[in-house]
Structure formats: structure tokens, C-alpha cells
C-alpha positions as CSV (number, residue, x, y, z in Angstrom):
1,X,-0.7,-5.2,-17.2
2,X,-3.6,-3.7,-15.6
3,X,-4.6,-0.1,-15.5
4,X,-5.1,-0.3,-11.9
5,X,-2.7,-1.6,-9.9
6,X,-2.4,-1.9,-6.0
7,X,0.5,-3.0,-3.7
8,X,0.2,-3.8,0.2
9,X,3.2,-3.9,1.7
10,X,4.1,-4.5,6.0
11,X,7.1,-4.0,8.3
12,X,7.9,-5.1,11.2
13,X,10.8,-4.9,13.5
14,X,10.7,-4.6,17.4
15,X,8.3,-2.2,18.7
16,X,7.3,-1.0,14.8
17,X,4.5,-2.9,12.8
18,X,3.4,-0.5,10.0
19,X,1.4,-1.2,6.8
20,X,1.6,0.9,3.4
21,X,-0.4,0.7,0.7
22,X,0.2,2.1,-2.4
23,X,-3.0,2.5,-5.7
24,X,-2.8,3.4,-9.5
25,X,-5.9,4.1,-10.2
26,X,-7.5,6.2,-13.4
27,X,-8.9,9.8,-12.5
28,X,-10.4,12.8,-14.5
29,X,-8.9,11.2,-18.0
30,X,-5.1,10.3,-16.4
31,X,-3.6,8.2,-13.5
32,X,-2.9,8.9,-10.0
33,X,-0.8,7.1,-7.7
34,X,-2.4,7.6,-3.8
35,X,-0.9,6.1,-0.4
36,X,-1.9,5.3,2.9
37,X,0.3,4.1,5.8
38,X,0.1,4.1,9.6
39,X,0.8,1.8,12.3
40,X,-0.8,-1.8,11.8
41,X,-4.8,-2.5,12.3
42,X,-4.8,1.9,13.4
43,X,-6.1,4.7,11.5
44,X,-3.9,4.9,8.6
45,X,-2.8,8.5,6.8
46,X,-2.8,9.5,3.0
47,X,-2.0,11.2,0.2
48,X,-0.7,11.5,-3.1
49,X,3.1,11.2,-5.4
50,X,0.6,12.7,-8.2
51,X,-1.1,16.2,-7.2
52,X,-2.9,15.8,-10.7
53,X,-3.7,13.0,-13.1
54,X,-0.7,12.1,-15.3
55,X,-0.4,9.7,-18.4
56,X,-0.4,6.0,-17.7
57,X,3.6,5.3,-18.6
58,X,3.6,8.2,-15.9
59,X,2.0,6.8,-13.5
60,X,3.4,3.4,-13.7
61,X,7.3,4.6,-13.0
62,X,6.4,6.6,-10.3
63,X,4.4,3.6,-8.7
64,X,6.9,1.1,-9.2
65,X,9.4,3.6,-8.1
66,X,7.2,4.0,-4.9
67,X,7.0,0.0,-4.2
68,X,10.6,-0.6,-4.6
69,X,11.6,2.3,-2.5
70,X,9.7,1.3,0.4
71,X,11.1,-2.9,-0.3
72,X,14.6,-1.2,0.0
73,X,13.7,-0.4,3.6
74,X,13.0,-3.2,4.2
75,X,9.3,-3.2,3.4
76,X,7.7,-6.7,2.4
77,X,4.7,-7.9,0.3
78,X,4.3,-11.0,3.2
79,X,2.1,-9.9,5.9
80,X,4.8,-11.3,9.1
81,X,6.6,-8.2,7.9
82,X,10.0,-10.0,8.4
83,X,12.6,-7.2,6.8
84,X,14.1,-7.8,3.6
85,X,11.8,-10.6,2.6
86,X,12.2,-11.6,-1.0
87,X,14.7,-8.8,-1.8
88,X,19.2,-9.4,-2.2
89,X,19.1,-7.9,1.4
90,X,17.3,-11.0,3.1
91,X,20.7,-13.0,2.8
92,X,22.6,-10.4,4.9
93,X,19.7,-9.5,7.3
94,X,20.3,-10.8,10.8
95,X,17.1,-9.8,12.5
96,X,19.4,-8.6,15.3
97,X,18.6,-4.8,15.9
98,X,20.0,-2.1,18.4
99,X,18.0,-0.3,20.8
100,X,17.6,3.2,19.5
101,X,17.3,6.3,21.5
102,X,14.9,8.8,22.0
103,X,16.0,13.0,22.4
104,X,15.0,14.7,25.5
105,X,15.0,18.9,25.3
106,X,17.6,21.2,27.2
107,X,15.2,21.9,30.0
108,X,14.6,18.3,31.2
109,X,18.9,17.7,31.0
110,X,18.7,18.8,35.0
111,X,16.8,15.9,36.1
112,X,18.6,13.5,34.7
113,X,21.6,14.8,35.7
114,X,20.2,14.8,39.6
115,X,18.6,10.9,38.8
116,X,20.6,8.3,40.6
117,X,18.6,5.5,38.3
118,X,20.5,7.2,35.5
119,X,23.9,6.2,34.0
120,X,25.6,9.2,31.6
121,X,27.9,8.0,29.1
122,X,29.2,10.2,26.3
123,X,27.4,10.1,22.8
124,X,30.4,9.7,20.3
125,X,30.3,10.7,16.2
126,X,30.6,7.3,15.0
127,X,28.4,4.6,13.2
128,X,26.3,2.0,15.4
129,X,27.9,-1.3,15.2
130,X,26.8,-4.6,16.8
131,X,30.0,-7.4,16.8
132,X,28.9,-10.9,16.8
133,X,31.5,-13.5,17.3
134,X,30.6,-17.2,16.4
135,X,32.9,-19.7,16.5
136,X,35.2,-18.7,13.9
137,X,33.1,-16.3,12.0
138,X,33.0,-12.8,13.4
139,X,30.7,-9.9,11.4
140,X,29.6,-6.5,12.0
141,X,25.5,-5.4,11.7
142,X,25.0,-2.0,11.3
143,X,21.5,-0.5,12.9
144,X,18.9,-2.2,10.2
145,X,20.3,-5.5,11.3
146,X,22.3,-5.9,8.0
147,X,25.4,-7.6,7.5
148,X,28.8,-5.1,7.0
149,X,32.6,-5.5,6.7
150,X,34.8,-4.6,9.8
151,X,38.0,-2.8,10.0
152,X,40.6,-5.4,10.6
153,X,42.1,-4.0,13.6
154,X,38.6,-5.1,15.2
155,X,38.4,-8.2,13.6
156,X,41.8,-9.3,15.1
157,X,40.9,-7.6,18.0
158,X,37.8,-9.5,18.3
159,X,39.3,-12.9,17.6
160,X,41.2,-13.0,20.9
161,X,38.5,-12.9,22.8
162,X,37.5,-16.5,24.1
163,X,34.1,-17.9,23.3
164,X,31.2,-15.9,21.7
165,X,30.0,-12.8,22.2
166,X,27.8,-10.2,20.8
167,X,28.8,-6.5,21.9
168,X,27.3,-2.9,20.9
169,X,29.1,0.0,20.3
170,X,29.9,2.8,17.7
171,X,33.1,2.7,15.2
172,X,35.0,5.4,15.0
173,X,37.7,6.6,12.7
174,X,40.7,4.8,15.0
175,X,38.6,2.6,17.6
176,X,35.8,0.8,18.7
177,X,33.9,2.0,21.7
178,X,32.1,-0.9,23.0
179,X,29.2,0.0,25.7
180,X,27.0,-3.0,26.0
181,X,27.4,-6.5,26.3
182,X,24.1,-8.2,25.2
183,X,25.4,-12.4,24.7
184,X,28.4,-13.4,26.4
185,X,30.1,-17.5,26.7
186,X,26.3,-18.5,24.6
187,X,24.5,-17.0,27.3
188,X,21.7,-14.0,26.1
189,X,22.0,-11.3,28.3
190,X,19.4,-9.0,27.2
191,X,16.9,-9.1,29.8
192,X,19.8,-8.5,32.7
193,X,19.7,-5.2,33.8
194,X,21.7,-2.7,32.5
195,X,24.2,-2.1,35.1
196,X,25.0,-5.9,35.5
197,X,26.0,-6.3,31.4
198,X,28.1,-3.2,31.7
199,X,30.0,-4.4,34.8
200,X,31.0,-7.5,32.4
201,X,31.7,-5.1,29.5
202,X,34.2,-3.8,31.8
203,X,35.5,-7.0,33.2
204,X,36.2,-8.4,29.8
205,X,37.7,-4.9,27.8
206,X,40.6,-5.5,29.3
207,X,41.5,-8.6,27.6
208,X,41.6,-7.3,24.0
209,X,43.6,-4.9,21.9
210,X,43.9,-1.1,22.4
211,X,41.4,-0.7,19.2
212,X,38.3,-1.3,21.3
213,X,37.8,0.5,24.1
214,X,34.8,0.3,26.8
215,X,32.6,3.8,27.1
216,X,33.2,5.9,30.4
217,X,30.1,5.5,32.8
218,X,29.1,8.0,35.7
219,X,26.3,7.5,38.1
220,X,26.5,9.6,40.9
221,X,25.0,13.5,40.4
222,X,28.5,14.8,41.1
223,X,30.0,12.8,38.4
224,X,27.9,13.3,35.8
225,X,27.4,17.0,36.4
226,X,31.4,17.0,36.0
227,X,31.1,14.8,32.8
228,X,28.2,17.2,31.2
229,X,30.4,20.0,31.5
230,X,33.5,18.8,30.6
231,X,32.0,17.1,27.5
232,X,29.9,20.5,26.5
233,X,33.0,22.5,27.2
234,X,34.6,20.5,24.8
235,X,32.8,20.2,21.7
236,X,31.8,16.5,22.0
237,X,28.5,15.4,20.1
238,X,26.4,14.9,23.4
239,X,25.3,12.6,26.0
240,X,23.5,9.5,26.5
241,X,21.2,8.6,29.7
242,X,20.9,4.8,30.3
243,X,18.3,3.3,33.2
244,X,20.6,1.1,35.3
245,X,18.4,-1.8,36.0
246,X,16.8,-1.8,32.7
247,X,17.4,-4.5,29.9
248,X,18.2,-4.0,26.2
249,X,14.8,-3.5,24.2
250,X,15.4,-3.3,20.3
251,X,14.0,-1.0,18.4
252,X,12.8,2.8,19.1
253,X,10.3,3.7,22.1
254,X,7.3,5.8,20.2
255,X,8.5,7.8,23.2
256,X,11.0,8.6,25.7
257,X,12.2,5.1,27.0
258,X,15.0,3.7,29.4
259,X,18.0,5.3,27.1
260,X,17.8,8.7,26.0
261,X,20.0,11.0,24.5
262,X,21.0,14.8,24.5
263,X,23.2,16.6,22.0
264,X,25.0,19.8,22.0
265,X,25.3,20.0,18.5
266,X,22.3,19.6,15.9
267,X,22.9,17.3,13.3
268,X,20.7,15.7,10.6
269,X,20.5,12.8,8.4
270,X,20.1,14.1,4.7
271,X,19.7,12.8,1.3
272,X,22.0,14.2,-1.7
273,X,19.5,15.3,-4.6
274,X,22.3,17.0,-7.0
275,X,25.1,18.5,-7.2
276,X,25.9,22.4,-8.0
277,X,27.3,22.4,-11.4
278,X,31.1,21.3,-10.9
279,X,31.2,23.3,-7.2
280,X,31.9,21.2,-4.7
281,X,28.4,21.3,-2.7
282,X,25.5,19.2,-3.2
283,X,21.8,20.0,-2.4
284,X,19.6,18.3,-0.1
285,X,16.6,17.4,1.3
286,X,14.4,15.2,3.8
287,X,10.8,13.8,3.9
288,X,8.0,15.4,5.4
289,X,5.3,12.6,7.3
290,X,3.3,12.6,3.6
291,X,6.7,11.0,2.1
292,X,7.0,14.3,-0.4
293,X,10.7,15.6,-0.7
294,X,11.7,19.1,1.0
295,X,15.0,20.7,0.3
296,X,16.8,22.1,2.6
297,X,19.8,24.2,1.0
298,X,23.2,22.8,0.2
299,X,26.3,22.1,1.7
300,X,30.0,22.3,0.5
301,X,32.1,19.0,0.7
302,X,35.3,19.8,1.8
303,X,38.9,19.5,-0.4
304,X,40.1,15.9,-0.3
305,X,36.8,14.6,0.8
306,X,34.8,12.4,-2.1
307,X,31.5,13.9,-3.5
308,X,28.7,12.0,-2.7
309,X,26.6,10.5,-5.5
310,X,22.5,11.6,-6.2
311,X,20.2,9.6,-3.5
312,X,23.2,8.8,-1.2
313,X,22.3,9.9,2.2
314,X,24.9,11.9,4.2
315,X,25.8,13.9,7.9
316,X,25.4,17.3,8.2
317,X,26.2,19.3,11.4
318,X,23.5,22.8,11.5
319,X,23.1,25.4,13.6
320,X,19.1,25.1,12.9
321,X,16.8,25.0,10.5
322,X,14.6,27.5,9.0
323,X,10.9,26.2,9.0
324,X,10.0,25.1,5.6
325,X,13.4,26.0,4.3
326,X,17.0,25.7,4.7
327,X,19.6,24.6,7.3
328,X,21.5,27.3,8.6
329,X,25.6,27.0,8.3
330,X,25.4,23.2,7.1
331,X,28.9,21.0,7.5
332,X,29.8,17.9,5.8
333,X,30.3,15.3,8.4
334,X,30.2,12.3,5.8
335,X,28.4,9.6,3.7
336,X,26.0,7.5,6.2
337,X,25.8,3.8,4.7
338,X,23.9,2.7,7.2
339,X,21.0,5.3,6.9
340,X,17.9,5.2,4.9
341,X,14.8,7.3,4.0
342,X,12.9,6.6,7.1
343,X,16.4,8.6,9.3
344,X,16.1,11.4,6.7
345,X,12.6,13.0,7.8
346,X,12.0,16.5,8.2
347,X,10.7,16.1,11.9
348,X,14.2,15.6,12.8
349,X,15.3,19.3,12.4
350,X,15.7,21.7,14.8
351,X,14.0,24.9,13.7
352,X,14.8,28.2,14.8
353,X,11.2,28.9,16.5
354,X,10.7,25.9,18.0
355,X,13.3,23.4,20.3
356,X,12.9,20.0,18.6
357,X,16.3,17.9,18.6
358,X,17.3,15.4,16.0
């Protein structure tokens, strides 16, 4: 094998179409490994896995680590950039994704609340799960458009629903809360505005089994100013602002966008870099933009609750975050299967000198 080796590698889904590049290269009597990455044909950032020139057998386990860590995300060597490509994930990958939603601060809540464009629905603790019925064959795709097993409550729930269908919602621990309908009877409904798939999300909820259950909507100020309240007042997660005549875009705006979400609580997606001797916490930590790891404290799993393993990624609930440091009062939530590096960034924190929400 060469010295020098080089790896180009592309992703795109929906609204994202980024490039990374990843070099070996000898320096100053050792090795290196340098990056770049960026948005596709734009200026692209860089930096370094190696602050200083390390041996060759170095060098090449910490660049081969690099490459197959980015391929796990879904990362690809052909330039289309279609997720998963020549990796065991391309079998399961559906290349159907969920819209995603961007935060807005405390201080623009008001307007929203006042905005009779604006549906408020509440933001539940669950994991994002499309349902896609075909036929016979009925399967759940978490956020990255993979393939995952369903409960079988939903499954039979599911089944007795006539034709095919395609509905997004968020599991929970004892239901399915259903708010979007986006192919119904073979017919894509995606580019129908909002309030017209939710008005047959509601039609048809009815007709299946207590385990899934349709997602509250309010839509005049007085209603939703009720519904802010009573969910704040009661410890839910947070809210969710959805444009009413807007239709479902995949993917993440780069900002703002017609869904939005507020929370009342911070919480953080994190990934488990030890554990504490044979106490029952583990330590953690996120990536800054460069890609470098940055701990951020520990956290205690609770009696009963299984530890999670070394690179599993995990929920935390925070009060905030100390800036370059640790999160303040962390709370296991729970292992997040559906998350990867590229949820666990340190930009997601809320520090205590500045309002930034996850």
C-alpha cells in the first residue's frame, strides 16, 4: 500500500449534498491524516485527526478509522451520494426521509403563537418513525431512511387498515402518535398542503386500534396559547409549529423552514466514551464543526436501566451546558438507535451565556 493515501467521499439526501475528503500524507519525518468538508462545489473547511506527525501504522488506523466512520453515515465513495452505497446498510435503506425541524428561541415563541398560518401540535419524547404499508409487507424507517422492527401492537394495528399507506409519527413507550399522512390508497401526498393531509390523518385514525393515536392540532391564537401553557405547565418536551398550506419537504432547512420546533426542556444527543470504573455513569461527549471529540461530563444510568456500551449514542436531558465543558445536572433519557455522529454535535448545546436550543 501506498504511503499516501486519499479518500473522496459524498452525501446526499434532500436539501444536504456535502463532500469530505480525507489525506495521509508524509510530514516533517511522520504521517498526518488532514480533512476538508463543506457543502458540495462551496468553499470547503479543514483540519487535522493528527496535531503532529505520527508513525505510518499510526496514521493508517486513524485514516481508515476516519473513512469508515463517515461510510457508517451514510457517506459514499460514488459521486450521486446515494446513502449507504456499497456498505450492509444499502439493503435496508429506503431513500424515504422525514422532514426535520428547525429550533426557534424563547423570544420569537409569541409570534407564532399570534400566526394563524401556524398549526401547534405537541412535541412528544419518542423516536421518529415513518410506517409504510405495502400490500402485505408493513415496515418501520427510522429518521436516516433505514429499515427497523415495529412493536407488534402497531403492526396489527397497521394491518387493518385498507390499502397502503405511508404515515409519520413518533413511537412511544405504549403508542404510536401518528401526525402526518404523506401516501394514502397509492396516491403521494406530499406536495398537498399541510392542513389537507392532516384532515385525512384524522378521518382515517379512527379506524385502527387504540395503539396509534393522531397528534392534537390547534390553530386559532386562543387555542394554542391554551395548549402552550398547559403543555409548559406540565412538563411536556415542547412544541411543534407546522405552516398549514405547506407540503412535506424531506430533510433539514439550513434554516428556519415551514415546521419549527420549541422545547421547554434542553436535551442533547450524546455519545458514550466510557464508563466510570464499575459506577453506574458513563462519560460523554459530542463533535465540535472540526469533527474533534469534546467531553462533556458524565451521567448516571439509573437502577434497572442497561448500561450503554463505548460509542453508543444516548438521551440526556440538561439544564445547560457550560461552554467548553460539561452539562449541568445530566439525566439518562435512553439509548438512541436511530442517532449518529452527525445529531451528536456540540452546536446543539445550550450554554449558559448564550440561548442556543438543541
Amino acid at each position: 500500500m501506498s504511503k499516501r493515501q486519499q479518500a473522496s467521499l459524498y452525501f446526499q439526501q434532500g436539501s444536504s449534498d456535502k463532500e469530505y475528503h480525507a489525506h495521509l500524507v508524509e510530514c516533517d519525518g511522520g504521517f498526518m491524516v488532514n480533512f476538508q468538508y463543506g457543502r458540495r462545489g462551496g468553499p470547503l473547511q479543514c483540519g487535522s485527526k493528527t496535531p503532529s506527525p505520527v508513525a505510518i501504522e499510526k496514521a493508517r488506523a486513524v485514516f481508515d478509522k476516519l473513512v469508515a466512520e463517515k461510510k457508517s453515515k451514510g457517506y459514499t465513495e460514488g459521486e450521486s451520494g446515494q446513502a449507504y452505497q456499497g456498505t450492509a446498510k444499502e439493503a435496508v435503506f429506503t431513500d424515504i426521509l422525514p422532514q426535520l425541524l428547525n429550533p426557534i428561541e424563547e423570544n420569537e415563541v409569541a409570534a407564532y403563537l399570534r400566526d394563524d398560518t401556524m398549526f401547534l401540535q405537541e412535541k412528544h419524547d419518542g423516536e421518529r418513525v415513518l410506517v409504510r404499508k405495502r400490500g402485505d409487507v408493513i415496515i418501520g424507517i427510522q429518521k436516516k431512511g433505514l429499515e427497523r422492527p415495529l412493536p407488534l401492537e402497531l403492526v396489527a394495528a397497521v394491518r387493518e387498515i385498507e390499502g397502503d399507506c405511508l404515515i409519520d409519527g413518533e413511537l412511544l413507550s405504549d403508542c404510536y402518535v401518528a401526525f402526518d399522512m404523506l401516501e394514502e390508497a397509492g396516491n403521494d401526498l406530499r406536495q398537498r398542503p399541510y392542513e389537507y393531509r392532516y384532515a385525512l390523518l384524522l378521518s382515517w385514525g379512527p379506524r385502527v386500534s387504540r395503539f396509534i393515536r393522531v397528534c392534537a392540532s390547534h390553530a386559532s391564537a386562543a387555542q394554542k396559547e391554551v395548549a402552550f401553557l398547559r403543555l409548559r405547565q406540565g412538563g411536556r418536551e415542547g412544541v411543534v409549529f407546522k405552516r398549514r398550506d405547506a407540503p412535506y419537504s424531506p430533510g433539514r432547512p439550513n434554516s428556519y423552514g415551514d415546521q419549527l420546533k420549541y422545547k421547554f426542556v434542553e436535551t442533547a444527543t450524546v455519545q458514550v466514551i466510557g464508563r466510570n470504573g464499575d459506577r453506574r455513569s458513563v462519560k460523554m461527549a459530542v463533535y465540535a464543526e472540526n469533527g474533534e471529540i469534546v467531553e462533556v461530563g458524565s451521567v448516571t444510568i439509573p437502577p434497572g436501566a442497561e448500561i450503554p456500551h463505548e460509542g453508543q449514542f444516548i438521551e440526556v436531558r440538561y439544564l445547560y451546558a457550560f461552554p467548553g465543558g460539561s452539562l449541568f445536572q445530566p439525566c439518562y433519557l435512553g439509548v438512541r438507535a436511530d442517532q449518529g455522529a452527525e445529531d451528536c454535535l456540540q452546536k446543539q448545546l445550550k450554554f449558559k451565556s448564550k440561548s442556543r436550543a438543541a
